[in-house]
C-alpha positions as CSV (number, residue, x, y, z in Angstrom):
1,X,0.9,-20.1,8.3
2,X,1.9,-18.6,11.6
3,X,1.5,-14.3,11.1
4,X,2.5,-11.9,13.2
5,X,2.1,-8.2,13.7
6,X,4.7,-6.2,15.0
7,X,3.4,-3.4,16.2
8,X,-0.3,-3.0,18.0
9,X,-2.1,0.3,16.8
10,X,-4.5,1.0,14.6
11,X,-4.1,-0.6,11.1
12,X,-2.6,-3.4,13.3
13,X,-6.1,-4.1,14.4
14,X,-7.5,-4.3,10.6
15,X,-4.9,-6.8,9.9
16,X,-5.7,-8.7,12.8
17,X,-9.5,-8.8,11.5
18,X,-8.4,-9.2,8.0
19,X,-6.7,-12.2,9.4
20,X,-9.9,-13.8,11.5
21,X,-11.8,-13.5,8.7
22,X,-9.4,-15.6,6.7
23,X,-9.6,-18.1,9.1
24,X,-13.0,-17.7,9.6
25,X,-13.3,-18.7,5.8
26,X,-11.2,-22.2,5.9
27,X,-7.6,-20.3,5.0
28,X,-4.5,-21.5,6.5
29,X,-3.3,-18.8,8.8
30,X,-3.1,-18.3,12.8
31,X,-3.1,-15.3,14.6
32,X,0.0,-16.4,16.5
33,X,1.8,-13.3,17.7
34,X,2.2,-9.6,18.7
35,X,5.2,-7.5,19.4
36,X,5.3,-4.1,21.1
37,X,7.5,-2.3,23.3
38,X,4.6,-2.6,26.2
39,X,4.1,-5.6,27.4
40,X,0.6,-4.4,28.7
41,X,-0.3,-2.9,25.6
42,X,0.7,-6.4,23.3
43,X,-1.2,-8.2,26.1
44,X,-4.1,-6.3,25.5
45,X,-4.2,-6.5,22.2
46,X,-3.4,-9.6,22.1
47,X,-6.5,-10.9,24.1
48,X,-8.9,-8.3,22.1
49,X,-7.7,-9.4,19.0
50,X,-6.8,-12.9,19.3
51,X,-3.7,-13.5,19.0
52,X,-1.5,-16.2,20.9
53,X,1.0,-15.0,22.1
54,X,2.1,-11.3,23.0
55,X,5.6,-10.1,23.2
56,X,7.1,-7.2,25.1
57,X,9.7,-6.0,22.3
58,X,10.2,-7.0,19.1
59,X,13.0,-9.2,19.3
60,X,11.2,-11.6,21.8
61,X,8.6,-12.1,18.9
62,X,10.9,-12.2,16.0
63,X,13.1,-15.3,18.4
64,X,10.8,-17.8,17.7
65,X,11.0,-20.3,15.5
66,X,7.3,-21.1,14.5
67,X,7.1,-17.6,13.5
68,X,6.8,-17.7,9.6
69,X,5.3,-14.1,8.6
70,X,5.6,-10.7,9.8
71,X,3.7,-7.6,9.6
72,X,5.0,-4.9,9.9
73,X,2.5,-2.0,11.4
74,X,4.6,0.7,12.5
75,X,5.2,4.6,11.8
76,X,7.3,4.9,8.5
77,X,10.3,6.2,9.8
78,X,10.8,2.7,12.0
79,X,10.5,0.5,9.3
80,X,13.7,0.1,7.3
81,X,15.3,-0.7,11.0
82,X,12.7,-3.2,11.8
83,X,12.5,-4.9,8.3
84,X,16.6,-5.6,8.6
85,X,15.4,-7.1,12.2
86,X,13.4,-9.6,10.4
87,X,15.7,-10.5,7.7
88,X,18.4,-11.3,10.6
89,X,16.5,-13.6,12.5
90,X,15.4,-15.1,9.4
91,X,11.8,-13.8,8.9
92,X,9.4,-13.4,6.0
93,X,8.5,-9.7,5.9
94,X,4.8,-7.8,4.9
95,X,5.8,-4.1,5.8
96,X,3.0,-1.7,5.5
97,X,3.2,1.4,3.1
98,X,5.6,3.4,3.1
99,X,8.4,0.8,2.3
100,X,11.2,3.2,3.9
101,X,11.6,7.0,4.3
102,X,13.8,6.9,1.3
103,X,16.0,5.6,-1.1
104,X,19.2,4.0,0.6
105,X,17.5,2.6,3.2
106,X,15.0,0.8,1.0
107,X,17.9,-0.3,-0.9
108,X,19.6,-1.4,2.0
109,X,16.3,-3.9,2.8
110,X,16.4,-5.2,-0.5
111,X,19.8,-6.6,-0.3
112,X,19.7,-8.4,2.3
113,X,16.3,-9.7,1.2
114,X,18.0,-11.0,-1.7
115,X,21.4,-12.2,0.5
116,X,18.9,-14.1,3.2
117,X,16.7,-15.0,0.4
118,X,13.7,-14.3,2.2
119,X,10.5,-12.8,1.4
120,X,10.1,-9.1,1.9
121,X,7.3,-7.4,0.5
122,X,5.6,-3.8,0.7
123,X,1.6,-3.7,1.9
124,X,0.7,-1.1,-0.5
125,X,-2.7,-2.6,-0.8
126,X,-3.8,-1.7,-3.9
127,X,-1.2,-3.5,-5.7
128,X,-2.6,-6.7,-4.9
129,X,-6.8,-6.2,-5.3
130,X,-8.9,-7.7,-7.9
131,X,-10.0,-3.9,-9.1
132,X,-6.4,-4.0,-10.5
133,X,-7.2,-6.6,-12.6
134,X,-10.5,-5.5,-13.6
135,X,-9.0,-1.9,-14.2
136,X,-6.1,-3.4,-16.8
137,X,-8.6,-5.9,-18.5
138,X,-10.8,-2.7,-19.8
139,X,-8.0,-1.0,-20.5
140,X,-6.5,-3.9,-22.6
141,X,-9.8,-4.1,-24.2
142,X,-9.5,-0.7,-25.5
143,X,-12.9,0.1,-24.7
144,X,-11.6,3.5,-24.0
145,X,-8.7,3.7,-26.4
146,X,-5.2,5.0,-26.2
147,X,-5.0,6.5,-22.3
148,X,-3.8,10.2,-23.1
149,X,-4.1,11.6,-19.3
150,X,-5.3,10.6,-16.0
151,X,-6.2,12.6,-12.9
152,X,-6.0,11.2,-9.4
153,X,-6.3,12.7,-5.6
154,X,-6.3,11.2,-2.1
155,X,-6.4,13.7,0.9
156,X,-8.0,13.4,4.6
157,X,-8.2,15.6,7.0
158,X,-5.1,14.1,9.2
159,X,-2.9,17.6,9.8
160,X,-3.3,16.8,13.1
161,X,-2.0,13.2,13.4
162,X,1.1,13.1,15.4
163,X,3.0,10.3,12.8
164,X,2.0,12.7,10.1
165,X,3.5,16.1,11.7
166,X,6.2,14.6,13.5
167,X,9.7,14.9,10.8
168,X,11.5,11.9,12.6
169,X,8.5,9.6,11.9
170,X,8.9,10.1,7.9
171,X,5.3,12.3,7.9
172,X,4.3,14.4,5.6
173,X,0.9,13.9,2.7
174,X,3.5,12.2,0.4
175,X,4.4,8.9,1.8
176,X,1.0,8.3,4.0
177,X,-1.6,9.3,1.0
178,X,0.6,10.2,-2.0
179,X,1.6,7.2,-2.9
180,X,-1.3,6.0,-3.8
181,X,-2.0,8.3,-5.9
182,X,1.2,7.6,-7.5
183,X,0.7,4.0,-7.9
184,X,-2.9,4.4,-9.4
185,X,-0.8,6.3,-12.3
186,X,2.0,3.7,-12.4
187,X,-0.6,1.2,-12.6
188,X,-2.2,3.0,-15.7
189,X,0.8,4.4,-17.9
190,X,4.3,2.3,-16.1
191,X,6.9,4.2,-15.0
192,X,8.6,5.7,-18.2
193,X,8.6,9.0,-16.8
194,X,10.1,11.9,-18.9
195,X,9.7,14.9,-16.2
196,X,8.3,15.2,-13.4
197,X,6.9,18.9,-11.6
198,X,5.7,18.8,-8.4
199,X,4.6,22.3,-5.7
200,X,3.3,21.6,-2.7
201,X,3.0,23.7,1.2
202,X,4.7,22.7,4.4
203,X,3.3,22.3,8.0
204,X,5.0,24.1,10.9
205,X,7.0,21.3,11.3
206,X,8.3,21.4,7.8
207,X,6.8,17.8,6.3
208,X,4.6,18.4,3.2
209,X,1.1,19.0,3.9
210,X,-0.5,19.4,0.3
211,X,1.5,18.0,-2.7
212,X,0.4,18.9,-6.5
213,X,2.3,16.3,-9.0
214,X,2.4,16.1,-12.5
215,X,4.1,13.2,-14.6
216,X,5.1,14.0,-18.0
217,X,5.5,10.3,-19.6
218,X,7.1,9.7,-23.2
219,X,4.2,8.2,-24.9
220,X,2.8,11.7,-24.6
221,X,0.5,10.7,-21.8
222,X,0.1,13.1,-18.5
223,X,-1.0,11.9,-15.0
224,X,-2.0,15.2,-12.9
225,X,-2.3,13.8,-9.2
226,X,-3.0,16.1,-5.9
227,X,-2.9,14.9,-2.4
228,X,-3.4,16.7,1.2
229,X,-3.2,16.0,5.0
230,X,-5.0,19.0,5.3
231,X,-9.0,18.3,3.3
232,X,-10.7,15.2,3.0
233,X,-11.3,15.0,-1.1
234,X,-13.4,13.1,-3.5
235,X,-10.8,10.4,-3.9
236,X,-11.5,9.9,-7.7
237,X,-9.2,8.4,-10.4
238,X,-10.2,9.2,-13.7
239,X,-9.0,8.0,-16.8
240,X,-8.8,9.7,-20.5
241,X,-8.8,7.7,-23.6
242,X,-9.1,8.3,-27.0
243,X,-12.9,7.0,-27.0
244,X,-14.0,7.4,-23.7
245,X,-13.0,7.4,-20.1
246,X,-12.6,4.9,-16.9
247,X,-13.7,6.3,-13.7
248,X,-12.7,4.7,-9.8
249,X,-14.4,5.1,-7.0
250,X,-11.5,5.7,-4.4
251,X,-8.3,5.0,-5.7
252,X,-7.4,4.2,-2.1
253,X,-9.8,1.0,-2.0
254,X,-11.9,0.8,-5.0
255,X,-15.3,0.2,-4.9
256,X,-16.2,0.8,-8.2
257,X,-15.3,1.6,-11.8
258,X,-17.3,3.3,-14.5
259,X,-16.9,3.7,-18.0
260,X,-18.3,6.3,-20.1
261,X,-18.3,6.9,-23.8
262,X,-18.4,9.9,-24.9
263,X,-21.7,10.8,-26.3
264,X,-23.0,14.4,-24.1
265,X,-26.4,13.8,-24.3
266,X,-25.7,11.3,-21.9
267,X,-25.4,11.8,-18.3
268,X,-24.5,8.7,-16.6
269,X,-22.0,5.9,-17.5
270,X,-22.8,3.0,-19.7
271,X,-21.4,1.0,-17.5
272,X,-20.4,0.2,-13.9
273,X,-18.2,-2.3,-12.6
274,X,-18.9,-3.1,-8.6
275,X,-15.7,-4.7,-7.1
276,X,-15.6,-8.0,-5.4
277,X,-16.9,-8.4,-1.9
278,X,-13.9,-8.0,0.3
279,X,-13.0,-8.4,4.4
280,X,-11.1,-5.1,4.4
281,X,-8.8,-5.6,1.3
282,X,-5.9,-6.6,3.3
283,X,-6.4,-10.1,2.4
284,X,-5.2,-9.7,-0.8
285,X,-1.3,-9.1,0.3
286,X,-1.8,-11.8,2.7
287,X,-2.9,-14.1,0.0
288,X,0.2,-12.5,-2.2
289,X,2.9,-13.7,0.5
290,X,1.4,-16.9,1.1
291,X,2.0,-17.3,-2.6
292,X,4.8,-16.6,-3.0
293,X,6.5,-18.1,0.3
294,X,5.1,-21.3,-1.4
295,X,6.6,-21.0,-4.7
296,X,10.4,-19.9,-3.1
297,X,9.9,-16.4,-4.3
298,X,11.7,-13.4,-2.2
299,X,9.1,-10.9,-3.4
300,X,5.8,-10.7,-4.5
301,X,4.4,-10.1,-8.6
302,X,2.1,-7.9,-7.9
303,X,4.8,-5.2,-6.0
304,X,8.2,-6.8,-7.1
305,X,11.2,-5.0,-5.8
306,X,12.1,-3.1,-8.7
307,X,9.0,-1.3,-8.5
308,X,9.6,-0.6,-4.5
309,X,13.2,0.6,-5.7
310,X,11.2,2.9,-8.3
311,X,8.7,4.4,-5.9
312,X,11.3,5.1,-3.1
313,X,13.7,6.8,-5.5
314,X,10.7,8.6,-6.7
């Protein structure tokens, strides 16, 4: 499969070493092309990275035909725009996290995913790793019991980041950090939220800098989630049940979960769950769309559109 990034900054070099290291392992995929408004900078990166074939605006890229999948590695507020740019020229879409700066637009995506029948799927990485898995087999298991709460935070020290400050690029905590933090809880206790109460402090230039959420579900069950642009924190999930708790190591890219039981006298877990080796975790997603461009699908299982739909209206 021939993938390429559009866009050629930071987590666009992960992919592109997520991708070597796919090929490096015996998977089908090429490095084939990059897209940026530089030509320089795409040429650069391009050579560096190794990629076939660099492009000096997007449209160039998304023109030809061998293309089959695009990434999508650019500031929020650009990407409902550029997914539609895809869709039009007939191209399966991976757009990084967020989806779209809100609602409408991401609704607006969908549809024509759906009318062009064409894949379009949201990078929100930890959707599509194994720690998922392993998290909703123990939970399945009740080794823990009935979940009654969970707590969950994510914050870096990023305040100074010019895609987070900047308004017109979508910034803000909320959709760089927060969401994970709100899809470890959807991927715990669904999306049957009751209420919802959230506080939080601006920047100068009025995006959210520190958000405190609460979900109020109507099994009873609570999920108390914090995240901040402004500290770096301890990037723990924790999970309550009725006979013990589940604990992850970085709900941003697990690498490790930990039950304990609770007996006091007891101060370390009975048990701990190391994750599988990964090349940066972006494989995963890669692996997802491959899928489900195989099977015909126009969106992936482990982040269908509904949920995007859910999480944007959020």
């Amino acid at each position: 499969m021939k993938i390429g990034v559009l866009g050629a900054g930071g987590i666009a070099r992960s992919m592109s070493a997520t991708l070597r290291g796919m090929r490096a392992n015996g998977e089908d995929v090429e490095l084939w092309s990059v897209g940026s408004r530089d030509i320089r900078k795409a040429e650069q990166f391009a050579k560096r990275e190794g990629f076939q074939k660099a492009c000096g605006s997007y449209s160039d890229m998304l023109e030809d035909p061998d293309l089959d999948l695009v990434y999508i590695a650019t500031p929020h507020a650009l990407h409902a725009e550029q997914m539609l740019m895809c869709l039009e020229r007939g191209k399966a879409v991976l757009c990084e996290k967020a989806f779209t700066g809100n609602a409408p637009q991401a609704e607006k995506v969908l549809q024509a995913a759906k009318e062009k029948n064409i894949l379009t799927a949201e990078a929100i990485w930890t959707r599509y790793m194994p720690s998922r898995g392993m998290i909703r087999d123990i939970l399945a298991s009740d080794e823990i019991g009935e979940v009654t709460a969970l707590t969950a935070n994510l914050g870096y020290t990023i305040s100074g980041v010019e895609r987070i400050i900047r308004p017109e690029l979508a910034g803000g905590a909320l959709l760089d950090v927060g969401v994970y933090c709100l899809n470890f809880a959807s991927m715990v206790l669904g999306d049957d939220i009751e209420r919802t109460c959230a506080v939080g402090t601006r920047m100068e230039s009025g995006v959210d800098a520190l958000d405190q959420i609460t979900l109020f579900y109507r099994s009873g069950a609570v999920a108390d989630l914090l995240t901040t642009a402004l500290c770096t924190t301890d990037r723990y999930g924790v999970i309550y049940g009725t006979r013990g708790f589940l604990r992850v190591e970085n709900i941003n890219n697990p690498s490790r979960i930990e039950i304990w039981h609770p007996d006091r006298s007891h101060l370390f877990p009975s048990q701990v769950l190391p994750v599988p080796h990964q090349i940066t975790g972006y494989e995963y997603e890669v692996r997802a769309c491959m899928r489900a461009m195989q099977e015909g699908q126009i969106e992936c299982s482990e982040m269908p559109h509904e949920e995007i739909r859910l999480f944007t209206e959020s």
